[in-house]
C-alpha positions, -999 to 999 in steps of 0.1 A, spaced: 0 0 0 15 34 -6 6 56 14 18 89 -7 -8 79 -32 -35 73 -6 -30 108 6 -31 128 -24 -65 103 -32 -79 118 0 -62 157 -8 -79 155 -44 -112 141 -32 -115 166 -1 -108 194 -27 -136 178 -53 -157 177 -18 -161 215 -17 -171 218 -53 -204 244 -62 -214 213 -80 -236 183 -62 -225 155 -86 -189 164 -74 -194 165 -41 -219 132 -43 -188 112 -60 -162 127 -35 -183 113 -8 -191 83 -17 -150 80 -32 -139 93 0 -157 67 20 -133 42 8 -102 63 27 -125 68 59 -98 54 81 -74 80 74 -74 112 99 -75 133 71 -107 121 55 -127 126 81 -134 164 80 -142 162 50 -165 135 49 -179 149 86 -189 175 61 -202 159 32 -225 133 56 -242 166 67 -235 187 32 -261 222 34 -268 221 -2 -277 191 -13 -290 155 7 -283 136 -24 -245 138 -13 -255 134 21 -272 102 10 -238 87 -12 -218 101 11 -239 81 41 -244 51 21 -203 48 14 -195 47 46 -226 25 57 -212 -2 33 -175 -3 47 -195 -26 71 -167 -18 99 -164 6 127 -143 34 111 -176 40 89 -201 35 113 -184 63 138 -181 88 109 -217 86 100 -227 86 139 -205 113 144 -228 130 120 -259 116 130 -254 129 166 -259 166 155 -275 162 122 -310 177 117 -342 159 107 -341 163 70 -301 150 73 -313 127 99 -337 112 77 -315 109 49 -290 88 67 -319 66 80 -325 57 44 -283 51 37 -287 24 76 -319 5 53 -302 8 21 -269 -14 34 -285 -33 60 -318 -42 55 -310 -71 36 -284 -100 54 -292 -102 90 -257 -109 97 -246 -78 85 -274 -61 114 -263 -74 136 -227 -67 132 -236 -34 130 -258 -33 158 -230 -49 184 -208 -19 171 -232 2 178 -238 -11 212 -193 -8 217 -193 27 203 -224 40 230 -201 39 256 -172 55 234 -151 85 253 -161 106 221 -194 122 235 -202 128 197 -196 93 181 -215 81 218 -250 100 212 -244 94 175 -239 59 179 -266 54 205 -292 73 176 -277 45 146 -282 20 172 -322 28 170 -326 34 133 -309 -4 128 -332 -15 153 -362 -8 135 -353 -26 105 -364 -62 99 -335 -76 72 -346 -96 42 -319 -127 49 -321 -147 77 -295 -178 81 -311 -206 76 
């Protein structure tokens, strides 16, 4: 892995990030997802999880992160849930049902980090995570093991 290369990925995708144009900022997101364990990315996709002018890139940017299916993801988007409004809010419900309402074993994955990250030091990821924790709740997965 070079790690030059990853951080000039996340340095061109921050900058496409805060572009006047929503496509650009939907694809940054959603690129930018992929990088979420680096410190730098996470501004940035902070950001674009709770973007002011568009919640298509809110959305992408949600649903990126949602599908890493790991805790780095799942802490960026609480981070954002736990002082997003209702419209961002209900955006970011629709990126939790999008990438886990269909394997049960991905729920519940995401539920037991949820359940670690409640009790996390950061009183941010904490409330956010406490929030996810409820929107996966409510969501009754297609698969089942058999």
């Amino acid at each position: 892995m070079d790690g030059d290369l990853r951080r000039a990925a996340v340095v061109s995708l921050a900058a496409l990030g805060r572009s006047d144009d929503w496509h650009d900022r939907a694809d940054a997101g959603h690129s930018l997802a992929g990088f979420a364990e680096t410190q730098e990315a996470v501004g940035p996709l902070l950001e674009l999880v709770l973007d002011p002018g568009d919640t298509y890139v809110t959305l992408r940017t949600a649903e990126g992160l949602l599908r890493r299916k790991d805790r780095v993801g799942l802490a960026v988007v609480a981070s954002a849930l736990a002082v997003a409004d209702d419209n961002h809010a209900d955006w970011i419900h629709t990126a939790v049902v999008n990438a886990f309402g269909i394997f049960a074993e991905d729920l519940d994955e995401a539920l037991r980090l949820c359940e670690e990250m409640s009790d996390d030091a950061d009183d941010r990821v904490a409330r956010g995570a406490r929030r996810l924790r409820a929107s996966l709740a409510g969501i009754d997965p297609v698969l089942r093991p058999a």
